[in-house]
C-alpha positions in Angstrom: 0.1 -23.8 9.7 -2.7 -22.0 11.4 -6.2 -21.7 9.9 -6.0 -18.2 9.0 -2.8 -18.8 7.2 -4.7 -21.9 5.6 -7.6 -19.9 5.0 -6.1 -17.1 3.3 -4.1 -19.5 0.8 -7.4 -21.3 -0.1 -9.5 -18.7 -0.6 -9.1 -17.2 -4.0 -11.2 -14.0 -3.4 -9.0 -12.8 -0.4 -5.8 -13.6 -2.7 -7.5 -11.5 -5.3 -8.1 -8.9 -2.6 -4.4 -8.9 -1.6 -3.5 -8.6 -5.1 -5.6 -6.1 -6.1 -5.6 -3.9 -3.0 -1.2 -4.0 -3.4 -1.5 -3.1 -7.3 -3.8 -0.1 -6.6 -1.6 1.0 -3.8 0.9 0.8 -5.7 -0.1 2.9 -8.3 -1.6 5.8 -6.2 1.8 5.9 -4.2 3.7 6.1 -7.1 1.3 8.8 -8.7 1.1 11.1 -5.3 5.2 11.1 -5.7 5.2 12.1 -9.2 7.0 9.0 -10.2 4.1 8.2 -12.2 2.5 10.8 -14.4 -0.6 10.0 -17.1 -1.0 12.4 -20.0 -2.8 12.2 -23.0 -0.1 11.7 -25.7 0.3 8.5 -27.4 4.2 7.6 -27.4 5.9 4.0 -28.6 7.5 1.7 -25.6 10.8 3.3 -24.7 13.3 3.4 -22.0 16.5 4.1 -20.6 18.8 4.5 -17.7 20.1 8.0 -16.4 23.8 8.4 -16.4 25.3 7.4 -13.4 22.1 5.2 -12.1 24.1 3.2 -9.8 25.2 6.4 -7.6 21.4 7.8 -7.8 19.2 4.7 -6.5 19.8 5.3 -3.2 20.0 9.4 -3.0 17.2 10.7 -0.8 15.0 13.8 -2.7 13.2 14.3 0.7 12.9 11.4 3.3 11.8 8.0 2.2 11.2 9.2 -1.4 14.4 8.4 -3.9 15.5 9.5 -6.9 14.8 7.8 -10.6 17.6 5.6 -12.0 15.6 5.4 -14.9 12.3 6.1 -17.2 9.8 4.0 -18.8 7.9 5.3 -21.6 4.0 4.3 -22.1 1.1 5.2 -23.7 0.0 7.6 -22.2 2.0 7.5 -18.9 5.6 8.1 -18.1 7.7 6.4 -15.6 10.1 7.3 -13.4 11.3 3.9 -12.3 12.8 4.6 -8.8 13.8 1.1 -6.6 13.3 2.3 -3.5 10.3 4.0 -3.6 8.7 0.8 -5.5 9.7 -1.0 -2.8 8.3 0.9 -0.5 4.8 2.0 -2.2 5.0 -2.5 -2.5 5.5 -2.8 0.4 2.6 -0.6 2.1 0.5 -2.0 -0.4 1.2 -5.6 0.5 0.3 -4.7 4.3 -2.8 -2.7 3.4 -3.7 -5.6 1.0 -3.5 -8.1 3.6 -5.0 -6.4 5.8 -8.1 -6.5 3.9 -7.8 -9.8 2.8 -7.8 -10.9 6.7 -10.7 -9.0 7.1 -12.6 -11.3 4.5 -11.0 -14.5 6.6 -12.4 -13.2 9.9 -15.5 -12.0 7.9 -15.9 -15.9 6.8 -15.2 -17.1 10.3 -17.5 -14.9 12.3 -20.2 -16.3 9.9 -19.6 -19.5 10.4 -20.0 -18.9 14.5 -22.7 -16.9 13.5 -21.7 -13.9 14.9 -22.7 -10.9 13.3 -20.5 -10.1 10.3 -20.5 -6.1 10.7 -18.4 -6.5 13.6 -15.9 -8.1 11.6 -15.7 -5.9 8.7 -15.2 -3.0 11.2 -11.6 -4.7 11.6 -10.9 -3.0 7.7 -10.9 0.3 9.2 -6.9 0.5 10.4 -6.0 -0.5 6.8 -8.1 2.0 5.4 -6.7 4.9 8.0 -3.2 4.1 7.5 -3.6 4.2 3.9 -3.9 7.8 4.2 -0.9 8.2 6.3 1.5 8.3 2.8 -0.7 9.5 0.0 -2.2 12.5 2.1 0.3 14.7 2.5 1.6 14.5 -1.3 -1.9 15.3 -2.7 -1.7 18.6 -0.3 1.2 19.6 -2.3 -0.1 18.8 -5.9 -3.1 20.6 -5.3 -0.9 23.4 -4.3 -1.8 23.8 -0.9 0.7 26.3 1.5 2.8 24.1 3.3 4.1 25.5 6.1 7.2 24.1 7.6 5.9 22.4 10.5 3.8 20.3 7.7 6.7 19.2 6.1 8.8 17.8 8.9 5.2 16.0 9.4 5.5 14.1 5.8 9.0 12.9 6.8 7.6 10.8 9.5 4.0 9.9 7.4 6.0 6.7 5.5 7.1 5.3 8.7 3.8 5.9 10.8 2.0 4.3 7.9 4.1 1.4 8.0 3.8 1.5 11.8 -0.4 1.6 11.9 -0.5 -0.9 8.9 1.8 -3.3 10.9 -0.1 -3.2 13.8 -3.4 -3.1 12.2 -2.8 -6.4 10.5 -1.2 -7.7 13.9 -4.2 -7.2 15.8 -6.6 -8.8 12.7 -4.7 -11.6 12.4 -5.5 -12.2 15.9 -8.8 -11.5 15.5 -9.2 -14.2 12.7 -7.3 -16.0 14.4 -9.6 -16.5 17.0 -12.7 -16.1 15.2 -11.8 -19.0 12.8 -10.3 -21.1 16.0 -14.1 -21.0 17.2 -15.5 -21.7 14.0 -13.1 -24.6 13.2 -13.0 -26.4 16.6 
């Protein structure tokens, strides 16, 4: 196991980070979709499955958002529980999560070489960029914004860019802790 990976399952804050960081993703994706809508009306727990659930889970509204097999009833939030695009808004979360969470290990590294630690917090930025990748283009259409066409062949290939600039944002920090905590450790 290499001392990042060590580091990142010891340190609690960077877990709590990763956590954190994938919940909150989460949430906004699933809001900037419409899958998750908060109102102010107090309602009981309920739920249910639409008819025919099994055909709809993997039917396509647009690409890389899916329609609702079923809804979930809270108060003061509805919703519409959708497989896919949980897994995906997870999944984006998880690498924007992580990335943050390996900027605190290189953070803690490059402070133990003594090395300034602004340089590593600079390694953040990718996660926070590629973050925006997903969520921006749905908030241009709930505000209301004039789409034009060319804009939304764009949002089909947001999902899959974001997933591409988080991947390779946490590649090249894990490299950089990597080698920051390699010095700091030897």
């Amino acid at each position: 196991m290499s001392e990042v990976s060590r580091q990142l399952m010891e340190d609690s804050r960077a877990r709590l980070i990763l956590g954190a960081t994938t919940l909150v993703y989460l949430l906004l994706y699933l809001v900037a979709l419409g899958d998750l809508a908060f109102d102010g009306t107090l309602r009981a727990l309920d739920g249910w499955l639409v008819p025919r659930a099994d055909e709809l889970w993997t039917q396509a509204r647009v690409p890389f958002q899916f329609e609702a097999i079923g809804v979930v009833e809270l108060p003061f939030a509805i919703w519409l529980v959708s497989p896919l695009n949980l897994l995906i808004g997870l999944a984006l979360g998880a690498l924007a999560g992580l990335q943050l969470a390996l900027t605190r290990i290189a953070l803690l590294c490059t402070r133990s070489c003594g090395i300034r630690p602004p340089v590593g917090l600079l390694a953040a930025l990718p996660a926070l960029l590629a973050g925006h990748a997903c969520c921006v283009p749905a908030l241009f259409m709930l505000l209301g914004l004039q789409v034009t066409a060319t804009m939304i062949t764009l949002v089909s290939i947001m999902i899959p860019l974001a997933f591409l600039l988080l991947a390779i944002g946490v590649g090249v920090t894990w490299r950089y802790a990597h080698r920051r905590c390699r010095e700091a450790y030897a």
